[in-house]
C-alpha angles and dihedrals in degrees: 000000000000104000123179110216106212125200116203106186089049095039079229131140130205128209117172089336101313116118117200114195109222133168132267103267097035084055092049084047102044083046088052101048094041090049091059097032118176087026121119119223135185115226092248086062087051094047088055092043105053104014101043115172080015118114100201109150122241100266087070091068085058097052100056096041078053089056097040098048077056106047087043087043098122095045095103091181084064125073120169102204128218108210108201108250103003131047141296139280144194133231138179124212110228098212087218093068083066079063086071105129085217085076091074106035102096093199092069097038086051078048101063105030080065095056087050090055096046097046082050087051094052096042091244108146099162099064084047086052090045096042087047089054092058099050097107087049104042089040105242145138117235107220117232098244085052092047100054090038101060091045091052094050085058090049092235097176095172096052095062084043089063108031095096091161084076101076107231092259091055087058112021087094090059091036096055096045088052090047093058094034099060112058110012127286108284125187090258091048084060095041082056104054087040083059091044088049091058092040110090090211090110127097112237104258091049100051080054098054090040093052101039101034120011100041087051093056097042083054089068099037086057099054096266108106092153089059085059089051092052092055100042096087092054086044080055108047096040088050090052082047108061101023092251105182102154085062102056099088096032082056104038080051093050091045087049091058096047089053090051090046084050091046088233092142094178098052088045090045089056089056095051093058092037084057090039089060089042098040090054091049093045109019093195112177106220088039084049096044092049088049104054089050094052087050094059091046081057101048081049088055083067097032110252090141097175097051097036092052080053092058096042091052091047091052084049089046100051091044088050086053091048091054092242105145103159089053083049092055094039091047092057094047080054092056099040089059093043087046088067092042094058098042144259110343103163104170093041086049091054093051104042088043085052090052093053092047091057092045086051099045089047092051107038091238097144087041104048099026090089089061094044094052090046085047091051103041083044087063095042102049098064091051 
């Protein structure tokens, strides 16, 4: 049985030997959380729990589950959860779990690891962030590539920060995704891609998919719609190459943006009944989420504002009941910019500003945005 030994009079915590010397308010929240292990709490709970007659702000919780998820970093038995939307909890790994005689059955491994790819096939990011939580019960190992990327559809910023088993190279694609999505394509975010690109740091697959799909899209996102043009014929060619089925919405969806930032309504027009036949053969989720909300930009594009903030909502909404967070967070920059190229739209500018304040605020993005650029600017340098 895993056990924490607290001393109070130090503000210093013991696992297997190991103390770790933390302040006075990290050691009242860690006791908290470890007393009611496997229990989810709000910040304002928290608040309430471990700064009573105080009047801190919300943001103050996340900082110090940032610095305690730091300091407790190499306690591999201890995991502070962010739950999407919510709060935060803590939970404990039993060893004897890793006893479980799953573990070395190959035909369940071979099992589950099916079920991941096909949830990430059918953009459903809730059932892969459900299957992951009940690896210790089920008996299973969570393959790299399924462990970054449900972390990455949650938009767990913190958690590639800290994870310094993975080498650089193992995390720098994710990194760099989460690092444009989640505040709007700059100039530096695109310096940046262009620098991964030349890297050779990559795998294969994922300098292909940089180069054919995500580079296009921050393009636009950037204000560069014709650099994405240029680079359609090559996304093309390399998809007919090489039978890439998987990449024929996600870049109909990417071309159909590109038209609406353009203002070429019939070409995007095109698109959006192309995806219409697409989306009611294969329903995805993430592909169905991104699509409503294209098409109310593109209702907003002709000014049918109410029916084009419907769609827009209905996209956001499908992608929150998905699980995917980063999309979610992705979806609304895109808003916000196409917001200022239709207009002024001031009440449709204050909500969806509002939405993206609360994303931010429940996923540390301003906070913890600083480290992930000099991450990222660190592993580009030496190359």
């Amino acid at each position: 049985m895993i056990r924490l030994q607290f001393d109070a009079d130090g503000y210093s915590v013991i696992c297997n030997a190991d103390r770790v010397m933390l302040l006075a308010k990290e050691f009242a929240l860690l006791r908290f959380l470890y007393d009611n292990r496997n229990q989810v709490f709000t910040r304002e709970q928290l608040l309430d729990r471990v700064w009573p007659l105080e009047y801190p702000v919300e943001r103050t919780v996340d900082d110090h589950i940032y610095r305690l998820r730091k300091k407790l970093k190499s306690w591999d038995v201890l995991r502070i959860h962010t739950v999407r939307g919510y709060g935060y909890s803590l939970t404990l790994t039993d060893v004897r779990s890793q006893n479980h005689p799953s573990l070395h059955d190959q035909e369940v491994q071979d099992a589950v690891h099916g079920l991941f790819r096909k949830y990430q096939l059918l953009g459903q990011g809730n059932s892969i962030v459900a299957l992951a939580a009940q690896q210790e019960q089920m008996g299973f190992e969570l393959s790299v590539f399924y462990q970054m990327y449900t972390r990455f559809v949650q938009a767990d910023v913190s958690w590639f920060l800290e994870r310094e088993d993975f080498t650089r190279a193992d995390r720098l694609y994710w990194m760099l995704l989460l690092y444009m999505c989640t505040a709007g394509v700059t100039d530096e975010g695109l310096a940046l891609c262009e620098c991964a690109l030349s890297s050779r740091l990559l795998s294969s697959d994922q300098e292909r998919e940089l180069r054919i799909l995500n580079i296009l899209e921050a393009y636009v996102e950037n204000g560069k719609p014709e650099r994405a043009q240029e680079g359609l014929p090559l996304t093309l060619r390399v998809m007919e190459r090489d039978d890439l089925d998987k990449f024929v919405m996600p870049v109909a969806l990417m071309e159909m943006y590109m038209h609406l930032a353009s203002n070429h309504m019939e070409k995007a027009a095109k698109l959006s009944d192309r995806l219409e036949g697409m989306l009611s053969e294969a329903p995805y989720l993430r592909e169905l989420g991104r699509y409503r909300m294209m098409r109310g930009l593109m209702l907003l594009r002709t000014g049918d504002v109410g029916n084009a903030e419907r769609l827009m909502d209905e996209g956001l909404d499908t992608l929150d009941m998905a699980k995917q967070e980063l999309l979610k967070i992705k979806a609304i920059c895109q808003i916000r910019s196409f917001l200022k190229l239709c207009g002024s739209y001031p009440m449709l500018e204050e909500k969806y500003a509002a939405q993206y304040d609360r994303l931010d605020r429940d996923n540390s993005l301003t906070l913890l945005r600083p480290a992930l650029r000099r991450w990222l600017e660190q592993t580009l340098s030496v190359v």
